[in-house]
Legacy VTK file of the C-alpha trace (Angstrom):
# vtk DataFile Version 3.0
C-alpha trace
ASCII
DATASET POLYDATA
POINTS 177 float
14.493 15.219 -9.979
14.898 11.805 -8.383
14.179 9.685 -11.581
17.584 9.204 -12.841
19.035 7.433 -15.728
19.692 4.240 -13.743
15.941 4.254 -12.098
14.802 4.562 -15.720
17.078 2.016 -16.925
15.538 -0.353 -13.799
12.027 0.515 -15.433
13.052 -0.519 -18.616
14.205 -3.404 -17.675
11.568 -4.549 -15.326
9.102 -7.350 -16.644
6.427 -7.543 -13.966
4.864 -11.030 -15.567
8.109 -12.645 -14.864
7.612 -14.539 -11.462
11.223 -13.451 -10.136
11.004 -9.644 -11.303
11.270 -8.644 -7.540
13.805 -10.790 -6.228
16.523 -8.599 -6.448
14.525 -5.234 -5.019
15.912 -2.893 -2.498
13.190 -1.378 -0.536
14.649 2.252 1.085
11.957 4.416 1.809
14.130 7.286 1.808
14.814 6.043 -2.072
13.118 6.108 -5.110
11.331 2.508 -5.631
11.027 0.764 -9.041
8.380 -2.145 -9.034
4.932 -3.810 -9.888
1.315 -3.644 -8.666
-0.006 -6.508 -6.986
-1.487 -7.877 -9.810
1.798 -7.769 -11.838
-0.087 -5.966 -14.596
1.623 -2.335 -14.260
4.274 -1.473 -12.989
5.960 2.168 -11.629
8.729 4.955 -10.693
7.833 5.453 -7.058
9.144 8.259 -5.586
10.641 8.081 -1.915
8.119 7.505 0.984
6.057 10.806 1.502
3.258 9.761 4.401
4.050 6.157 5.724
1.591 3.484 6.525
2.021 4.092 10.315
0.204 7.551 9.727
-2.547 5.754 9.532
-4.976 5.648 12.445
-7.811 4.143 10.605
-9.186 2.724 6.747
-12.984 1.366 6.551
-14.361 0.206 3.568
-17.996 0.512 2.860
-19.972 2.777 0.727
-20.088 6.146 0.297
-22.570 8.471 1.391
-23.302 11.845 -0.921
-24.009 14.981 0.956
-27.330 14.752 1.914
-25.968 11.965 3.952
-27.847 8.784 1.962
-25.311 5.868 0.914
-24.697 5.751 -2.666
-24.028 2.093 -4.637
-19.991 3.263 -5.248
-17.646 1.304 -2.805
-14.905 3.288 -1.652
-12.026 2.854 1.114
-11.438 5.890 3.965
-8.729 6.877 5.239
-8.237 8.486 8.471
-4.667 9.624 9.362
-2.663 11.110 12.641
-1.738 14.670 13.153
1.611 14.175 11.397
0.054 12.358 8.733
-2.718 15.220 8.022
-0.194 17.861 7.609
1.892 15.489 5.277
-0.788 14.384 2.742
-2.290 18.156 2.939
0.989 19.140 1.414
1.343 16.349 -0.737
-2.150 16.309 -2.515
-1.818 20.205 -3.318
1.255 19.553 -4.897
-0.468 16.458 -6.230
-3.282 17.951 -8.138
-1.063 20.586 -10.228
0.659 17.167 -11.969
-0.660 15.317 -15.019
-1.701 11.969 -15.200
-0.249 9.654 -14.068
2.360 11.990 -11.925
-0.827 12.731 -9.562
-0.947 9.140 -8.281
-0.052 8.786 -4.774
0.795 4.604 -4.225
0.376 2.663 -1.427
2.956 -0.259 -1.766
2.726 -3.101 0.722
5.719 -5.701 0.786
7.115 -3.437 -2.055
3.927 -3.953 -3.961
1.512 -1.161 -5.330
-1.506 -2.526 -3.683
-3.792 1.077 -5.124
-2.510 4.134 -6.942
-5.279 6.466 -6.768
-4.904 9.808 -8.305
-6.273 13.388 -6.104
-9.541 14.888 -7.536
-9.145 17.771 -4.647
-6.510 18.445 -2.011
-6.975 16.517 1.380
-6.568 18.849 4.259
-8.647 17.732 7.131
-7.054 13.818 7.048
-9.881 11.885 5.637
-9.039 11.002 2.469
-11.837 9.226 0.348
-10.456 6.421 -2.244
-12.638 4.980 -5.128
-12.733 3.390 -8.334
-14.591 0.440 -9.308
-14.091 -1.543 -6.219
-16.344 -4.324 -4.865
-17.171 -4.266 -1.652
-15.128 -7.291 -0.476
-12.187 -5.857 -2.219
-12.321 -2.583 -0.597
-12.659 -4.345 2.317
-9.085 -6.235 1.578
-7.435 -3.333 0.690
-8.486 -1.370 3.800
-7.272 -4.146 6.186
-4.380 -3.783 4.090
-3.494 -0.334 4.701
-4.896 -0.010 8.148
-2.735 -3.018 9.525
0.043 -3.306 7.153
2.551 -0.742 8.620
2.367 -2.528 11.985
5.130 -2.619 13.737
6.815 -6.573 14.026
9.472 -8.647 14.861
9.911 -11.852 16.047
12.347 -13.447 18.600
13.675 -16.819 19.231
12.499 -18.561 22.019
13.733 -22.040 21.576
15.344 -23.986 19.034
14.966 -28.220 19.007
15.715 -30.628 16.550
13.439 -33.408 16.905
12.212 -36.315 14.534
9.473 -36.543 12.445
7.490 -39.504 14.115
8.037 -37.270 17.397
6.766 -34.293 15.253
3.856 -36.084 13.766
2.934 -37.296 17.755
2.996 -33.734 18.682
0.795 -32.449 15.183
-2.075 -35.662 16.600
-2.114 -34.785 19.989
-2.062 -31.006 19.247
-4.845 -31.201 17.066
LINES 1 178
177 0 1 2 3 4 5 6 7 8 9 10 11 12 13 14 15 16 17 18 19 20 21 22 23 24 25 26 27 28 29 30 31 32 33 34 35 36 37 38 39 40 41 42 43 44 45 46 47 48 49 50 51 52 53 54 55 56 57 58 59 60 61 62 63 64 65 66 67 68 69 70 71 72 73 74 75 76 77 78 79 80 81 82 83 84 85 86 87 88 89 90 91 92 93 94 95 96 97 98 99 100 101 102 103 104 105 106 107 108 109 110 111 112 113 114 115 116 117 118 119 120 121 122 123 124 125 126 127 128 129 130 131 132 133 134 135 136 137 138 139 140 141 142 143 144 145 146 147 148 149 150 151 152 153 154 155 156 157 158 159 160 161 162 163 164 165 166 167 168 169 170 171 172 173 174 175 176
C-alpha cells in the first residue's frame, strides 16, 4: 500500500553504479526508503522501519550448530533482540513468510544502505533469529559488528574551536606522535 507511483518512479530512476545515486536520499524511518545494497549491485523498495537496530541486544557471528548440538561448516550471523524487539519481528516474520520472493526479505540498512536482506524460512518468535547464506566467516563477523553496534546512539559536541597554522599544526602532529 505504501509503494506509490512516485516511490516507483524513484526506483526507476535509481542507478546504484552511479557513485552519486544517494546523494539526494531522505532517510525517514517512518517512510518508505528507495536505495542500494552496499555493494551497489541491487537495489530496493524498503518499506518503513518495522524493528530498529536499537532492538538489538546482541549479533555473533560464528558457525552454526545443528541439533544435536555439533558445529556445522555454514557461517551464519545471530541475532538476539529486546523484549520490544521479540514481539515486533514475531509479528513481522509471520506476516513475512505468507509473501513471495522477494516481498519476504526483511533489510537491514545501515547509513541508508542494505547491508543483508535475508528472506524468513520460519517465523521468529522467541528473538533469536538465525541469518545465513554463503557467508565467510570474517564477513559474518563484519556484518554482525554491523548490526550489533550500528544503531548506537551518537552525537558529538563542540568543545573548542582554534584556528592555528600549519607549521604550529605539524609541531603538534611530531610531538603528538
Amino acid at each position: 500500500a505504501w509503494i506509490t507511483p512516485d516511490i516507483e518512479a524513484a526506483y526507476t530512476a535509481l542507478d546504484c553504479s552511479q557513485t552519486n545515486a544517494l546523494d539526494n536520499l531522505v532517510d525517514d524511518p517512518a517512510k518508505p526508503l528507495v536505495t542500494c545494497d552496499a555493494d551497489d549491485a541491487a537495489k530496493y523498495i524498503l518499506g518503513p522501519v518495522v524493528v530498529s537496530g536499537d532492538k538489538i541486544t546482541d549479533a555473533v557471528s560464528g558457525y552454526r550448530t545443528n541439533s544435536q548440538g555439533g558445529l556445522t561448516s555454514e557461517v551464519e550471523i545471530a541475532l538476539t533482540l529486546n523484549g520490544e524487539g521479540t514481539k515486533q519481528y514475531a509479528e513481522i516474520s509471520k506476516k513475512m513468510l505468507q509473501l513471495p520472493e522477494p516481498q519476504n526479505q526483511l533489510a537491514a540498512p545501515l547509513d541508508s544502505k542494505v547491508l543483508l536482506a535475508p528472506r524468513f524460512n520460519d517465523a521468529i518468535l522467541d528473538g533469536r533469529a538465525s541469518i545465513t547464506g554463503g557467508f565467510t566467516l570474517d564477513g559474518a563477523r563484519a556484518l554482525a559488528d554491523q548490526l550489533k553496534f550500528g544503531a548506537l546512539p551518537m552525537s558529538f559536541v563542540l568543545q573548542t574551536d582554534v584556528d592555528i597554522s600549519p607549521t604550529l599544526g605539524s609541531d603538534q602532529l611530531r610531538y603528538g606522535l
